[in-house]
Z-matrix of the N, CA and C atoms (Angstrom, degrees):
N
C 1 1.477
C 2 1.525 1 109.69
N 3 1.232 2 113.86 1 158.46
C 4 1.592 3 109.30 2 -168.93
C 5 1.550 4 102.57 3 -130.86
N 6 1.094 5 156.96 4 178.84
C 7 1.467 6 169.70 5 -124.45
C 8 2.122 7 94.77 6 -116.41
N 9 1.310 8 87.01 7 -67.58
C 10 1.539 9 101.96 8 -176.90
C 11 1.878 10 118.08 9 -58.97
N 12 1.591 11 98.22 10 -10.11
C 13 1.472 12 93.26 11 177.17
C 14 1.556 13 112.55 12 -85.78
N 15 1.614 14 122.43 13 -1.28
C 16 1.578 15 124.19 14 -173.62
C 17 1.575 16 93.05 15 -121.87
N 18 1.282 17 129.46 16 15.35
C 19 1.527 18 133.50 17 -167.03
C 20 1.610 19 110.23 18 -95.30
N 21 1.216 20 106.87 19 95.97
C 22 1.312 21 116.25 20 160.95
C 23 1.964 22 111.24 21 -19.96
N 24 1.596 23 105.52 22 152.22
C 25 1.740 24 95.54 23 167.52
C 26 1.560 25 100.27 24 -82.03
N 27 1.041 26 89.97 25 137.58
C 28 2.119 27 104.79 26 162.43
C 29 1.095 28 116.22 27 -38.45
N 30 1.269 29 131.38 28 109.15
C 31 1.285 30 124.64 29 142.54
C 32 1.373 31 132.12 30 -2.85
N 33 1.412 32 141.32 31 134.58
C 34 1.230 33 124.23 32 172.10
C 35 1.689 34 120.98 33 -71.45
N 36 1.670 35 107.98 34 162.20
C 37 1.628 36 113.36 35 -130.20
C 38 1.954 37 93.52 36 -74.69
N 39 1.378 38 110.05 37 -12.91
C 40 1.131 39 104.60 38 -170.68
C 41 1.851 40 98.95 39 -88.84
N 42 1.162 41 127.79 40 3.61
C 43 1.407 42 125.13 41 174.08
C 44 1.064 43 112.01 42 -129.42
N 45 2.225 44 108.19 43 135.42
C 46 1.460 45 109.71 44 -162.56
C 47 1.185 46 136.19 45 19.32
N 48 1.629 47 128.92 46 62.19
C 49 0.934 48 116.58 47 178.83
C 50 1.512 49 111.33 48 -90.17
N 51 0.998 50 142.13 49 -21.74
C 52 1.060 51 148.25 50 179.00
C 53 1.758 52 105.51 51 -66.65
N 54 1.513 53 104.99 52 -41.07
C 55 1.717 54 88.23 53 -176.65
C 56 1.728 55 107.07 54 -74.23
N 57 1.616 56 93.58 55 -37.12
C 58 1.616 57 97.89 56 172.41
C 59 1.379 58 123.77 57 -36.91
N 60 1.901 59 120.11 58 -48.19
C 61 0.943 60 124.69 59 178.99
C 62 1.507 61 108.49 60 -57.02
N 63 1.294 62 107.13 61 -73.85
C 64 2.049 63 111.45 62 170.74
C 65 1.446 64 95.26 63 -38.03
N 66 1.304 65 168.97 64 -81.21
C 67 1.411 66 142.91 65 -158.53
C 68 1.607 67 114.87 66 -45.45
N 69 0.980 68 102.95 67 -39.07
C 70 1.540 69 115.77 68 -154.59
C 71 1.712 70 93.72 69 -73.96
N 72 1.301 71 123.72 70 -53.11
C 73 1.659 72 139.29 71 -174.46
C 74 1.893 73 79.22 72 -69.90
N 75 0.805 74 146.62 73 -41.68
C 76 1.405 75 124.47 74 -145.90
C 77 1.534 76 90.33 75 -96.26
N 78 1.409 77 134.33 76 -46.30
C 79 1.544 78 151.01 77 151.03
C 80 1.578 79 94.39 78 -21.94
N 81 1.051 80 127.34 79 -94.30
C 82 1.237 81 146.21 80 173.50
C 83 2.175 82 110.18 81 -26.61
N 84 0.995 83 114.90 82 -32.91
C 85 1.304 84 123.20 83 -174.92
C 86 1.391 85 111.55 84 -96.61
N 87 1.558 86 111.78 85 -14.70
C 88 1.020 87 123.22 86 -160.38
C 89 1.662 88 107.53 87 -124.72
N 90 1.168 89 96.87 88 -1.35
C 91 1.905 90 116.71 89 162.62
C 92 1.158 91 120.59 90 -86.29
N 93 1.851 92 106.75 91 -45.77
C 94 1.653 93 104.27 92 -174.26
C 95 1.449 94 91.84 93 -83.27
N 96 1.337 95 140.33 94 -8.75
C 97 2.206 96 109.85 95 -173.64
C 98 1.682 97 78.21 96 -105.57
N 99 1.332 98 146.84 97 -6.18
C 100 1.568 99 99.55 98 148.39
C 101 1.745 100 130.26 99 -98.84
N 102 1.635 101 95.92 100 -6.90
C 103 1.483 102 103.50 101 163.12
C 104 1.839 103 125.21 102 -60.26
């Protein structure tokens, strides 16, 4: 299983994208130490 298979769709680009991005890296960081 990979991070992006429990990943909500993104918000559109004009909303939070910046926290979106920090979820997404922390999602992502937080896939490979239980992968």
């Amino acid at each position: 299983m990979t991070p992006t298979d429990f990943l909500p769709p993104p918000p559109p680009p004009q909303e939070h994208t910046q926290a979106w991005l920090s979820l997404h890296l922390l999602l992502l960081i937080l896939g490979q130490g239980l992968g």
